[in-house]
PASEBA-1860 file (N, C-alpha, C; in nm, 3 decimals):
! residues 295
1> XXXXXXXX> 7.125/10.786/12.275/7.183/10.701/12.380/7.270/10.785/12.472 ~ 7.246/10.818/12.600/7.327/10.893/12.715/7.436/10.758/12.716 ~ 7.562/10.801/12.694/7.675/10.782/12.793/7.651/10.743/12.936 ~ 7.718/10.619/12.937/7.745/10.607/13.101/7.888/10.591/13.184 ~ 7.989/10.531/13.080/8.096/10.526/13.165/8.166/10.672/13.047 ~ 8.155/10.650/12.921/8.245/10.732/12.847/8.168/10.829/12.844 ~ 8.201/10.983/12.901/8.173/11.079/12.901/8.264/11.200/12.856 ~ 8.420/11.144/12.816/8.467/11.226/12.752/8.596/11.186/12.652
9> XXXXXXXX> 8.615/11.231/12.545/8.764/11.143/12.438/8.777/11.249/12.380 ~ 8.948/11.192/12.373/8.999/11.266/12.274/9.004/11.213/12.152 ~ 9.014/11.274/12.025/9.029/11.198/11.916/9.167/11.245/11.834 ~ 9.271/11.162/11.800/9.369/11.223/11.759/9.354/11.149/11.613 ~ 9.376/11.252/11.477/9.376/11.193/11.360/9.222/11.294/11.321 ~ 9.254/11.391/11.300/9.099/11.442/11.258/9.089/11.403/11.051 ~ 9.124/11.306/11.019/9.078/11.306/10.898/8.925/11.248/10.882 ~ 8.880/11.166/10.766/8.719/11.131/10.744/8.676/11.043/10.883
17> XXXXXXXX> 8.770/10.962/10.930/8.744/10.825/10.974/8.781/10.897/11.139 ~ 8.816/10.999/11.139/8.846/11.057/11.301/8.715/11.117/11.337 ~ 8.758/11.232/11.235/8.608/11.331/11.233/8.465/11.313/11.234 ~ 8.437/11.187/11.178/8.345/11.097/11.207/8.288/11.028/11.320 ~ 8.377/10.973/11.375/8.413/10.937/11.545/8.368/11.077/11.657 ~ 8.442/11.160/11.605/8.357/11.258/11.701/8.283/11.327/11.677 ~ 8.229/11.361/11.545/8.092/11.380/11.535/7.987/11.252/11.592 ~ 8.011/11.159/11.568/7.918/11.073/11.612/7.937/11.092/11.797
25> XXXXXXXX> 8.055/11.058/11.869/8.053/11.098/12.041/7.989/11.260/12.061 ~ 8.015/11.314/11.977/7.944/11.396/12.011/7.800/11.460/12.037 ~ 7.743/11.365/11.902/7.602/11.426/11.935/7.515/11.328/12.001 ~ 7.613/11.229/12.064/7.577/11.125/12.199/7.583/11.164/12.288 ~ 7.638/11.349/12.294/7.692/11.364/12.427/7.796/11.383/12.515 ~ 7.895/11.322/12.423/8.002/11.294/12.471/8.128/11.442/12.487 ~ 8.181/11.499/12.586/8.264/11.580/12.556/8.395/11.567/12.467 ~ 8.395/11.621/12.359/8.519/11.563/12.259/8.643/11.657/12.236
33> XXXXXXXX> 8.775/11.645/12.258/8.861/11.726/12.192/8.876/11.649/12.078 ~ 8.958/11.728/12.032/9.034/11.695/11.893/9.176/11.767/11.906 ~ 9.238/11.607/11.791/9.439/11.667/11.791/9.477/11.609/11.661 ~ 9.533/11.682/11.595/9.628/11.653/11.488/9.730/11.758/11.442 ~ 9.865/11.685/11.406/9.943/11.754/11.372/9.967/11.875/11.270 ~ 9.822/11.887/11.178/9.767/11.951/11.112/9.689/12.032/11.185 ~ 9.753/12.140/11.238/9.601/12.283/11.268/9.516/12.307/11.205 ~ 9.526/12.266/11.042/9.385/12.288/10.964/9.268/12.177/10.975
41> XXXXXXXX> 9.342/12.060/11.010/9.234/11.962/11.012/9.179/11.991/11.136 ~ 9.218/11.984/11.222/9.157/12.073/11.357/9.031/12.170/11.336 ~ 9.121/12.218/11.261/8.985/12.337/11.209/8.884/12.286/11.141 ~ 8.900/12.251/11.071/8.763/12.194/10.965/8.702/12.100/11.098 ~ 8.770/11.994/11.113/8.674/11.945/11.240/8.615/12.017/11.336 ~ 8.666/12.074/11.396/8.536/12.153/11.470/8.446/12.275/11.447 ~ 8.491/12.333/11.271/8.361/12.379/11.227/8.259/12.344/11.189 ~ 8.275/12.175/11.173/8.185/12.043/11.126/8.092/12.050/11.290
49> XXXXXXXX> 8.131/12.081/11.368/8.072/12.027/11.484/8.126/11.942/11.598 ~ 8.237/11.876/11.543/8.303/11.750/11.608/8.378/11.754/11.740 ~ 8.403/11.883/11.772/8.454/11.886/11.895/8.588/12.019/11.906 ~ 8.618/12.023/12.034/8.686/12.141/12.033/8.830/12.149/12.053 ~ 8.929/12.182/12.017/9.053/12.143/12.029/9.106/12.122/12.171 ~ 9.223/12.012/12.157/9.267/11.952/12.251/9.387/12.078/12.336 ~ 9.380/12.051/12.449/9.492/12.176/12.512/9.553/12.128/12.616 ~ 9.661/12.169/12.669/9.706/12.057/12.769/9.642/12.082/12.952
57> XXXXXXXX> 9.575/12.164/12.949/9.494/12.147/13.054/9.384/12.072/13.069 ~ 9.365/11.982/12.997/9.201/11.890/12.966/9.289/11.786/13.050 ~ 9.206/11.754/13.162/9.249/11.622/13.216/9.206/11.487/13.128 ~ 9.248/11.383/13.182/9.262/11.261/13.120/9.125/11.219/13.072 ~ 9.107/11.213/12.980/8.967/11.154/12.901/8.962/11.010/12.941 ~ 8.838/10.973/12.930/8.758/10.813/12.971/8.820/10.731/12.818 ~ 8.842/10.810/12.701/8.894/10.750/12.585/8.953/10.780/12.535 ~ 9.083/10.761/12.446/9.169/10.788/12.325/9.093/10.730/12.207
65> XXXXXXXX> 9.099/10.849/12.143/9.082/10.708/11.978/9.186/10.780/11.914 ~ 9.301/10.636/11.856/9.403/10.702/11.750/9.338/10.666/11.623 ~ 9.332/10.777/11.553/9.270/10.765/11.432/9.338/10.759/11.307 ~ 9.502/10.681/11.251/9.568/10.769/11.182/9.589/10.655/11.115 ~ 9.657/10.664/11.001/9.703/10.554/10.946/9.786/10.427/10.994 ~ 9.784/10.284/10.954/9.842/10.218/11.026/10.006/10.224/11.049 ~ 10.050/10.274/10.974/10.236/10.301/11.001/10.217/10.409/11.160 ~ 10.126/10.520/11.164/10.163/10.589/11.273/10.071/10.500/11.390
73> XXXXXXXX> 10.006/10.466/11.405/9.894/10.426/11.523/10.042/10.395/11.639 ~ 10.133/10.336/11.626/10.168/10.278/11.765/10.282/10.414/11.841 ~ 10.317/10.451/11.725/10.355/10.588/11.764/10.293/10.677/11.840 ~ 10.196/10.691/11.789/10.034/10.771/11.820/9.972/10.741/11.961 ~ 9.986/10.615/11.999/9.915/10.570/12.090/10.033/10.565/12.220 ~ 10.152/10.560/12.172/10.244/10.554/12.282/10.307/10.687/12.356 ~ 10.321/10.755/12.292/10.258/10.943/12.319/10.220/10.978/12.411 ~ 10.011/10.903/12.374/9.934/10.961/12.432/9.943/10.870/12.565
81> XXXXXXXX> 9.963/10.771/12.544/9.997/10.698/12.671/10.074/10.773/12.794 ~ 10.220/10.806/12.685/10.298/10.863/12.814/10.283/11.001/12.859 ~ 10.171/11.088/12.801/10.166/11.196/12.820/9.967/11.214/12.919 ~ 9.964/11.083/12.910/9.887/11.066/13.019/9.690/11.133/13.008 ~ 9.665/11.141/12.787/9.568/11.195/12.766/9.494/11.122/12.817 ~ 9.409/10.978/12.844/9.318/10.895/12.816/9.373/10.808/12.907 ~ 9.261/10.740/12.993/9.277/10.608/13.047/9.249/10.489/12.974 ~ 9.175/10.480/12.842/9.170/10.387/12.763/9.215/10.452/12.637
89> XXXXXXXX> 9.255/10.377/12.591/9.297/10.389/12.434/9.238/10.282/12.320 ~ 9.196/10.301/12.138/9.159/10.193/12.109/9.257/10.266/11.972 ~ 9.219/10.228/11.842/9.242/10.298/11.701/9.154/10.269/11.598 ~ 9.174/10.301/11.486/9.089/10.249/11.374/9.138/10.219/11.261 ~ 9.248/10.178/11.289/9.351/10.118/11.180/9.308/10.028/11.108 ~ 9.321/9.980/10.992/9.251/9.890/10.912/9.296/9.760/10.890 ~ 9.439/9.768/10.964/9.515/9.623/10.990/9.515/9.640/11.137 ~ 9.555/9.491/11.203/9.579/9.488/11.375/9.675/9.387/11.345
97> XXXXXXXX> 9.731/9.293/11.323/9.801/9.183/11.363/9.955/9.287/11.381 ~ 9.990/9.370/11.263/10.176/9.460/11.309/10.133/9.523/11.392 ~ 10.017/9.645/11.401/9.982/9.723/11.503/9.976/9.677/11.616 ~ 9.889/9.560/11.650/9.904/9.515/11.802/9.979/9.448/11.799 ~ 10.103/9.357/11.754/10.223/9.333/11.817/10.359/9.428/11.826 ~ 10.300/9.541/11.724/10.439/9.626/11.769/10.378/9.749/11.903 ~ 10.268/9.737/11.931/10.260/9.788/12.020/10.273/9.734/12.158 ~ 10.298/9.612/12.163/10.375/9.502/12.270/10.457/9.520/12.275
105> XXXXXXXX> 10.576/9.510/12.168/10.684/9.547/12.165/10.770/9.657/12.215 ~ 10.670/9.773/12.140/10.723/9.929/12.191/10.704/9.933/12.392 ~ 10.640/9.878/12.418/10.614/9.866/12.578/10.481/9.947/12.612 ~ 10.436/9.979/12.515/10.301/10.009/12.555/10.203/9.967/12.645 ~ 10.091/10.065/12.736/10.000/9.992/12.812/9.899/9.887/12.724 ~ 9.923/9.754/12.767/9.882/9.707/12.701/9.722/9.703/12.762 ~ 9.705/9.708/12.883/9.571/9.685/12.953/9.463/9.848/12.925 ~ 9.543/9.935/12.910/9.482/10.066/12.872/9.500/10.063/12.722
113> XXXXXXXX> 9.473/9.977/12.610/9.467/9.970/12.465/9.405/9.849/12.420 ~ 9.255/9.903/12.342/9.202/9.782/12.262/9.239/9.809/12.128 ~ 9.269/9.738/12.069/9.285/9.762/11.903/9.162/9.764/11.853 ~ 9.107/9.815/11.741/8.984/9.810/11.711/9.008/9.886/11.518 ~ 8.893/9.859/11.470/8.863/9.921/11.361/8.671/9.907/11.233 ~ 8.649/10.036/11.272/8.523/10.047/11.240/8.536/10.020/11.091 ~ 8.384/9.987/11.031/8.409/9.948/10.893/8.300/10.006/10.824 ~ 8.328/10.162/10.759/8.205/10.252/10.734/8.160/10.199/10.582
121> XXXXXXXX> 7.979/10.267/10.628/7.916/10.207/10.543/7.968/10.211/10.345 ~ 7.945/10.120/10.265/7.967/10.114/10.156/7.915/10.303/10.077 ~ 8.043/10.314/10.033/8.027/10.437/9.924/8.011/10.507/10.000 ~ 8.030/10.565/10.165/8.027/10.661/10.258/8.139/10.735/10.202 ~ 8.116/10.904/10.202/8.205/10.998/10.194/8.205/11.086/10.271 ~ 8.265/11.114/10.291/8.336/11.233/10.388/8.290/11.236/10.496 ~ 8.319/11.305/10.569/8.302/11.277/10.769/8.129/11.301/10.772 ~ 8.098/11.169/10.873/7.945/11.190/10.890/7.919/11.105/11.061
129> XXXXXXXX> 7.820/11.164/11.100/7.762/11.115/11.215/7.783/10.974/11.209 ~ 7.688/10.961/11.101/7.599/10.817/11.060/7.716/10.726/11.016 ~ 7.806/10.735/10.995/7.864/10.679/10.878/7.903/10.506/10.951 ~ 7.895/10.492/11.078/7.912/10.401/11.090/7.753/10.341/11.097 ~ 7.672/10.349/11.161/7.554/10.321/11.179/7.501/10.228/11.096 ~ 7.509/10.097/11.237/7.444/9.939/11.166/7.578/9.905/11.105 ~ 7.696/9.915/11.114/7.796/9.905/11.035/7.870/9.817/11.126 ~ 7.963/9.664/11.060/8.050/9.618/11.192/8.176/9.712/11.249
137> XXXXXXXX> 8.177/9.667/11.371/8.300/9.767/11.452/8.401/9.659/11.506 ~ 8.526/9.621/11.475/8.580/9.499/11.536/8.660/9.565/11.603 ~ 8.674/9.466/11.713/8.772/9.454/11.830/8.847/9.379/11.855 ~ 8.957/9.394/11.858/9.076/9.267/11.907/9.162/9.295/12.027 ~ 9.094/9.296/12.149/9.160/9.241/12.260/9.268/9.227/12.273 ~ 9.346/9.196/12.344/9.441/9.102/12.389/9.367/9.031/12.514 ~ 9.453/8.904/12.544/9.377/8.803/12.648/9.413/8.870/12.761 ~ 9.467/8.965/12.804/9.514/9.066/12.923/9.434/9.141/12.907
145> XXXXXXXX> 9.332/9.197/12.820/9.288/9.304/12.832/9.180/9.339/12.936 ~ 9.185/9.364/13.039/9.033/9.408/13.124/8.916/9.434/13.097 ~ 8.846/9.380/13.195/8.728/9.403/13.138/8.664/9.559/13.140 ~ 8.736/9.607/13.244/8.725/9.783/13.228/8.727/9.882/13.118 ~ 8.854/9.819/13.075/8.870/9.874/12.931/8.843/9.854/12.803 ~ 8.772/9.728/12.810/8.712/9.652/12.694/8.548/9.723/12.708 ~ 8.477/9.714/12.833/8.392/9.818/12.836/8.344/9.902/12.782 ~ 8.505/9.989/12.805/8.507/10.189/12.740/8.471/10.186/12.617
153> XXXXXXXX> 8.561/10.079/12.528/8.548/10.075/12.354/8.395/10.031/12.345 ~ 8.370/9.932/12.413/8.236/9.927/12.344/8.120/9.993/12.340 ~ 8.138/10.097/12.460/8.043/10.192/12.454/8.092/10.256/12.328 ~ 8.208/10.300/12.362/8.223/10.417/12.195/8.196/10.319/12.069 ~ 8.159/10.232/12.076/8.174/10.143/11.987/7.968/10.135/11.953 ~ 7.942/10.153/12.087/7.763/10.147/12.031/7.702/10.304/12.046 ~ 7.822/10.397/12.099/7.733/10.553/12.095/7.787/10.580/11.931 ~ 7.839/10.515/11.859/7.852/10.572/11.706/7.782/10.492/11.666
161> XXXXXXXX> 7.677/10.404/11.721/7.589/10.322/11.631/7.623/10.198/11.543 ~ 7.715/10.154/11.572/7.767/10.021/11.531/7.786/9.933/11.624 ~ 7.787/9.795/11.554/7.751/9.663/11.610/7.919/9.590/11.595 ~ 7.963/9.575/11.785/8.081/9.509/11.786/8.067/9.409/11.745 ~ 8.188/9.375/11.682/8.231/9.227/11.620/8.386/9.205/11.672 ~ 8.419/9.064/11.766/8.562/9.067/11.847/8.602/8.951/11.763 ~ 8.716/8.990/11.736/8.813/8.881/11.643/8.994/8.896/11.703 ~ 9.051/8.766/11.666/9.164/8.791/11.672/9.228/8.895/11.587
169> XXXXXXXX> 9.368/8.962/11.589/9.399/9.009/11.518/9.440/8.934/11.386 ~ 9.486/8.820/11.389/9.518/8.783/11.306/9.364/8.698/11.189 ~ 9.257/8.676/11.268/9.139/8.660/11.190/9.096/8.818/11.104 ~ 9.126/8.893/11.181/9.073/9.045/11.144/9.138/9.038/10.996 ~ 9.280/9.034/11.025/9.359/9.092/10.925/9.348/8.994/10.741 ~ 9.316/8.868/10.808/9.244/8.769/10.684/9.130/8.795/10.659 ~ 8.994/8.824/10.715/8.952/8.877/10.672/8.959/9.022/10.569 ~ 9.038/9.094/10.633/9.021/9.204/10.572/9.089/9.208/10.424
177> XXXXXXXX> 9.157/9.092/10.414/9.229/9.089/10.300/9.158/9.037/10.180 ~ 9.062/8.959/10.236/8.941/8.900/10.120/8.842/8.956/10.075 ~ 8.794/9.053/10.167/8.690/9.143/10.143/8.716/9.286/10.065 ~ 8.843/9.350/10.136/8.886/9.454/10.127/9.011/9.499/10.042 ~ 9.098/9.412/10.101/9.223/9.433/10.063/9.260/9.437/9.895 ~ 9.225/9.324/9.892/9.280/9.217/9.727/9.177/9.335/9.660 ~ 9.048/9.325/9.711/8.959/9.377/9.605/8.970/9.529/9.543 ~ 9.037/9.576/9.681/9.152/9.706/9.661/9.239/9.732/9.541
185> XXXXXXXX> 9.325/9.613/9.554/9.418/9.586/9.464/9.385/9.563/9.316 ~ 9.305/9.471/9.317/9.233/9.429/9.193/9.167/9.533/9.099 ~ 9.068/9.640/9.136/9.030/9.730/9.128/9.176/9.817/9.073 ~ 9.256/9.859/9.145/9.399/9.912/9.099/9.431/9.891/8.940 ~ 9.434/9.790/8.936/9.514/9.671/8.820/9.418/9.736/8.698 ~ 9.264/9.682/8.718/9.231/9.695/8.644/9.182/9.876/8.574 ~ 9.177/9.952/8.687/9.180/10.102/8.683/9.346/10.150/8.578 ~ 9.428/10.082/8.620/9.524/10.159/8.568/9.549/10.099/8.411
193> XXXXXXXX> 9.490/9.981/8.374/9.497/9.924/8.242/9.401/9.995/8.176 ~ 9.291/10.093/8.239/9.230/10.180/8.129/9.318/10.321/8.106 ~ 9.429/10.377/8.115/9.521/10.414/8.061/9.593/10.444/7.943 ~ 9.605/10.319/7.941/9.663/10.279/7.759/9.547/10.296/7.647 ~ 9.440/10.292/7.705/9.284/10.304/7.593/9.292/10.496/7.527 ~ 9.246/10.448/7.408/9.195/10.598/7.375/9.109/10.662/7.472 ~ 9.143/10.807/7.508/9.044/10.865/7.562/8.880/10.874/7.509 ~ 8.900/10.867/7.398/8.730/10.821/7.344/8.669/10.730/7.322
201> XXXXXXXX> 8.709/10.632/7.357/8.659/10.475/7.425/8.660/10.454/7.591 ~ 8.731/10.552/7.605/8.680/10.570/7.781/8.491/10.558/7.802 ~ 8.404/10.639/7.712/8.268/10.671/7.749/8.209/10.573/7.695 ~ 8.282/10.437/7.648/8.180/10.303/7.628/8.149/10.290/7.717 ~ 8.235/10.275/7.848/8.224/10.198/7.981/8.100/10.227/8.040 ~ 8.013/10.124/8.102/7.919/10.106/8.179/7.931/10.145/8.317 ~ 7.775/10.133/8.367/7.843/10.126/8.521/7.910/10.037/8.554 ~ 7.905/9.890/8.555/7.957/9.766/8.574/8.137/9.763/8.545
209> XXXXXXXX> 8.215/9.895/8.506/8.311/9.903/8.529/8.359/9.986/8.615 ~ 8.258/10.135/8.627/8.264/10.181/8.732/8.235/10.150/8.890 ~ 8.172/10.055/8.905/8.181/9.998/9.036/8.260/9.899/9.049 ~ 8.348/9.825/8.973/8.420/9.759/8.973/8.522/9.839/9.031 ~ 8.588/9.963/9.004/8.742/10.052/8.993/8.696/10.156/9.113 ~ 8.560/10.100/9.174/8.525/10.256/9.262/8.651/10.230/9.414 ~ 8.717/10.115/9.433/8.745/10.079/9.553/8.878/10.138/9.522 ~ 8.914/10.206/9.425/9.032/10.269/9.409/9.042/10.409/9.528
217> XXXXXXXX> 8.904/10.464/9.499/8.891/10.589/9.569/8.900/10.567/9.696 ~ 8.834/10.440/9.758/8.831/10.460/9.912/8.912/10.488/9.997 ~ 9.029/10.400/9.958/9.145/10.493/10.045/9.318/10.572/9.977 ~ 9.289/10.639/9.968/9.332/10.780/9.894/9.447/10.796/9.942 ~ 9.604/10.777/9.871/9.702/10.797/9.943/9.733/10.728/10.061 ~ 9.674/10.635/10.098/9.708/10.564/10.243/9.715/10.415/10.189 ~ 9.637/10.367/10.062/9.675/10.274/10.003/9.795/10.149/10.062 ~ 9.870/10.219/10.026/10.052/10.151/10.014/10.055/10.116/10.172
225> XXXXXXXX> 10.037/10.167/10.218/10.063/10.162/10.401/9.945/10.094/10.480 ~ 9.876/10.093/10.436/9.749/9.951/10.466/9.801/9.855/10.404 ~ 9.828/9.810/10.251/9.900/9.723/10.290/9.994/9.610/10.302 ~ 10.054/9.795/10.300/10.180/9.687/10.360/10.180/9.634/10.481 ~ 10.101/9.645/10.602/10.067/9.594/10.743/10.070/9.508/10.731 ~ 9.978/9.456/10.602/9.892/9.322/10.607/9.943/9.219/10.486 ~ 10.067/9.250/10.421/10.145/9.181/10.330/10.098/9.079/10.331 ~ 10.143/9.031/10.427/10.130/8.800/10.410/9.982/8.793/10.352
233> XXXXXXXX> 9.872/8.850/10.446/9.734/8.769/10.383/9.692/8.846/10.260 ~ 9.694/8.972/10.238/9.711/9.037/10.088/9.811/8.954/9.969 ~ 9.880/8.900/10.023/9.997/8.839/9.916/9.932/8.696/9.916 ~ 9.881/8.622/9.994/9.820/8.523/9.987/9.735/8.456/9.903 ~ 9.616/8.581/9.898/9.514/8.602/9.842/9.518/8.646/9.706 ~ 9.609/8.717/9.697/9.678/8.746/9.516/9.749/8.665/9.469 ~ 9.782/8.573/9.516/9.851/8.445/9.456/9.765/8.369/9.427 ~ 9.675/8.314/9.490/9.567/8.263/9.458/9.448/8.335/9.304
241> XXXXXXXX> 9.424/8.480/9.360/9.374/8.523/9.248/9.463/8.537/9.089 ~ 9.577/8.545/9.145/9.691/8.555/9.001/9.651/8.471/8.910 ~ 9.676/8.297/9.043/9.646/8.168/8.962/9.534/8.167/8.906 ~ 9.410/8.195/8.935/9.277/8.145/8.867/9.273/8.251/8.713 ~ 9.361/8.367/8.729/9.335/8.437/8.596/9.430/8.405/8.505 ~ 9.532/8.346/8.555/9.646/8.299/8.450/9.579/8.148/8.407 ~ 9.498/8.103/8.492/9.409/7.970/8.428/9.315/8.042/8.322 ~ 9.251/8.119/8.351/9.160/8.165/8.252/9.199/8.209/8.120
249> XXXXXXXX> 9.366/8.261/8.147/9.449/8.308/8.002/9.468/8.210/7.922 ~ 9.549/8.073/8.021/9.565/8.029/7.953/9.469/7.912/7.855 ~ 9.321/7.916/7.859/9.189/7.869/7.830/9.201/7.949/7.672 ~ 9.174/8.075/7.728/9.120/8.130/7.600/9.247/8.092/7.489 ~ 9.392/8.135/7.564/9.538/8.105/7.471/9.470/7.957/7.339 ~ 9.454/7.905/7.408/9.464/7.735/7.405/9.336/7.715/7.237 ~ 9.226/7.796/7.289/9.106/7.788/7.169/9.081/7.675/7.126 ~ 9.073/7.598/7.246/8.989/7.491/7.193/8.867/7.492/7.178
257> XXXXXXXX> 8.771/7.401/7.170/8.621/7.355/7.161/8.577/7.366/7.318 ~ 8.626/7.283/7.405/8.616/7.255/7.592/8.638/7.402/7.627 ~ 8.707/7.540/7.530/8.743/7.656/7.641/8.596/7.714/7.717 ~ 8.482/7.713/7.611/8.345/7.763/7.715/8.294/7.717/7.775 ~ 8.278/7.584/7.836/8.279/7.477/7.921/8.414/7.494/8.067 ~ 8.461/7.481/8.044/8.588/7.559/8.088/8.585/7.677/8.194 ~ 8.567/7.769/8.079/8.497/7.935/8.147/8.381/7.879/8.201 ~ 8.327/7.839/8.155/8.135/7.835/8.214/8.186/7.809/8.375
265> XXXXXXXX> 8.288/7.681/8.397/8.292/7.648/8.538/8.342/7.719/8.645 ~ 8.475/7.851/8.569/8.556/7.918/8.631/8.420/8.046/8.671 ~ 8.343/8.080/8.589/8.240/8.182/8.638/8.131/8.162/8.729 ~ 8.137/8.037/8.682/7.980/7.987/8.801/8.055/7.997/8.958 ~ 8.167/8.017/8.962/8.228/7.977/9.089/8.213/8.142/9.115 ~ 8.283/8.225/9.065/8.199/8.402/9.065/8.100/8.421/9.097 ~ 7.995/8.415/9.017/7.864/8.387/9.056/7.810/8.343/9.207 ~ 7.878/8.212/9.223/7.813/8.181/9.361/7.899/8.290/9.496
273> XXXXXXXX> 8.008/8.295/9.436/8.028/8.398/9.563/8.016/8.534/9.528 ~ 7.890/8.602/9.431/7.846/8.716/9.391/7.725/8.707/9.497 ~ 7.628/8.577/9.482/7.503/8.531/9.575/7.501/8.551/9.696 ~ 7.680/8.471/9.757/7.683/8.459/9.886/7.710/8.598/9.951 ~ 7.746/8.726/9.887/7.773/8.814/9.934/7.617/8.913/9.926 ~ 7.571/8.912/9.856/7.426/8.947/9.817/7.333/8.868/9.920 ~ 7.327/8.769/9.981/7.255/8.719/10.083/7.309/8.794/10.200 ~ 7.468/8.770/10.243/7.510/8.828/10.322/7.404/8.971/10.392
281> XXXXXXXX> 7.430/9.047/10.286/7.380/9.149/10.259/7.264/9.223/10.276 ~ 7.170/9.115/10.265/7.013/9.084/10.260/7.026/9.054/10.406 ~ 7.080/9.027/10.477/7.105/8.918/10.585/7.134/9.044/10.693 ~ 7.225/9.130/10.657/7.285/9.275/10.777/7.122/9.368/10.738 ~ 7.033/9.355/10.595/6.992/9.436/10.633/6.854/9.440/10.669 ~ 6.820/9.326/10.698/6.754/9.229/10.761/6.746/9.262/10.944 ~ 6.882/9.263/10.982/6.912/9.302/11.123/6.908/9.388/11.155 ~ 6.906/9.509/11.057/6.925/9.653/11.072/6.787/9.665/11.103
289> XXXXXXX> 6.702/9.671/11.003/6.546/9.652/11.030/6.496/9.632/11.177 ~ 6.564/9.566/11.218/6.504/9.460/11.343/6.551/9.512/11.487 ~ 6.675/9.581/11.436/6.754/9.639/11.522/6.654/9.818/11.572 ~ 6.611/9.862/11.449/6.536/9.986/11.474/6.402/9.979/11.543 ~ 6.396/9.889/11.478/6.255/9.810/11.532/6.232/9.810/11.694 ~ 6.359/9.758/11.702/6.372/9.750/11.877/6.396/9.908/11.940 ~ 6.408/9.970/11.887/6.437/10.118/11.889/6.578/10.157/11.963
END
């Protein structure tokens, strides 16, 4: 796909989820620097291919992408704002509802900033072209935002091969807490209760526990600061899950005759939203198909 309005970005944040970003603008075409406060990540990114370091003679790029964790993004973006890298700006923060209101706050351009955050494919590691590809990319606007600049993102948004999806921030951030977040957490809980086990009852475990605890790995040290962004609907959602397992404790506690009857009803309710996500599923890759198809 040639570029038509975005023909050049910077990407600040060269970790998996940066480096990725401009490997993918890049082999669209796109002219890419790269910036992070780390000179080594710099480096590894553009021995990957991804683009060439940022210098202060590069005039203003058609895009910013802040790529960094959500505690720095408004920092990040207000910078580059005033230092005049990019006429659009977006990020890939994994929360938006604190990010885009403290970036109101801070006085940021709000008309030169879409909030945004790509959502790479399942069990993707380490920086890749592809990694978004067929993958959703959400966007959250503001109702000020232009249509100029809503534009820019979505090109960068379809030269990495993903399919925009525009939500409020505050839909984003509930979502992300049901899908992502909790299951984050959950995963945690139950990862760190294999601990206390003998190390030689560790190698009973199946896969079916290892993909259960794999969502531990995905985000590595940044954990705590995702989210905490997103407290309220993460805390929401674990209150809710608390309750249904402290129902289930207290079933088995109880040992009556009714407890597998009981369980039977609390699992079938698992089950159906094991299906609904498995159709889902069937359903993106269904579109993907259809989508190549169209070439």
């Amino acid at each position: 796909m040639t570029p038509a309005f975005l023909r050049t970005a910077v990407v600040i944040g060269c970790g998996v989820t940066g480096t990725s970003v401009a490997l993918a603008l890049t082999g669209a075409g796109v002219d890419v620097v790269l910036a992070d406060r780390d000179a080594r990540a710099v480096a590894r990114a553009q021995e990957r291919g991804a683009g060439t370091p940022w210098t202060p003679t590069r005039p203003p790029a058609d895009v910013v992408v802040v790529a960094t964790p959500p505690s720095a993004v408004v920092d990040v973006l207000h910078d580059a704002q005033a230092r005049g890298l990019g006429h659009v700006c977006t990020d890939t923060a994994g929360t938006k509802d604190i990010v885009a209101a403290e970036a109101e706050l801070r006085g940021c351009d709000l008309k030169g900033y879409v909030p945004g955050h790509p959502l790479p494919a399942r069990g993707a590691t380490g920086p890749s072209a592809s990694r978004f590809t067929g993958r959703p990319w959400i966007l959250c606007p503001y109702d000020t935002t232009p249509r100029w600049a809503l534009a820019a993102v979505a090109e960068l948004v379809a030269l990495c091969g993903a399919v925009r999806r525009d939500m409020t921030p505050q839909e984003h951030d509930r979502a992300m807490a049901a899908v992502s977040h909790v299951p984050y957490v959950v995963a945690a809980v139950v990862a760190g209760g294999l601990l206390d086990l003998d190390p030689d009852l560790l190698p009973l475990a199946g896969d079916e526990l290892a993909t259960a605890v794999r969502a531990v790995a995905d985000v590595p040290g940044a954990g705590g600061d995702l989210l905490a962004h997103n407290a309220g609907p993460v805390a929401d959602r674990l209150d809710g899950a608390a309750a249904a397992l402290a129902a289930a404790a207290r079933m088995l506690h109880r040992g009556e005759d009714t407890v597998p009857v009981e369980l039977a009803l609390l699992l079938e309710l698992g089950e159906r939203g094991r299906a609904a996500l498995e159709t889902a599923g069937e359903h993106r890759t269904a579109e993907d198909a259809r989508r190549r198809d169209r070439g």
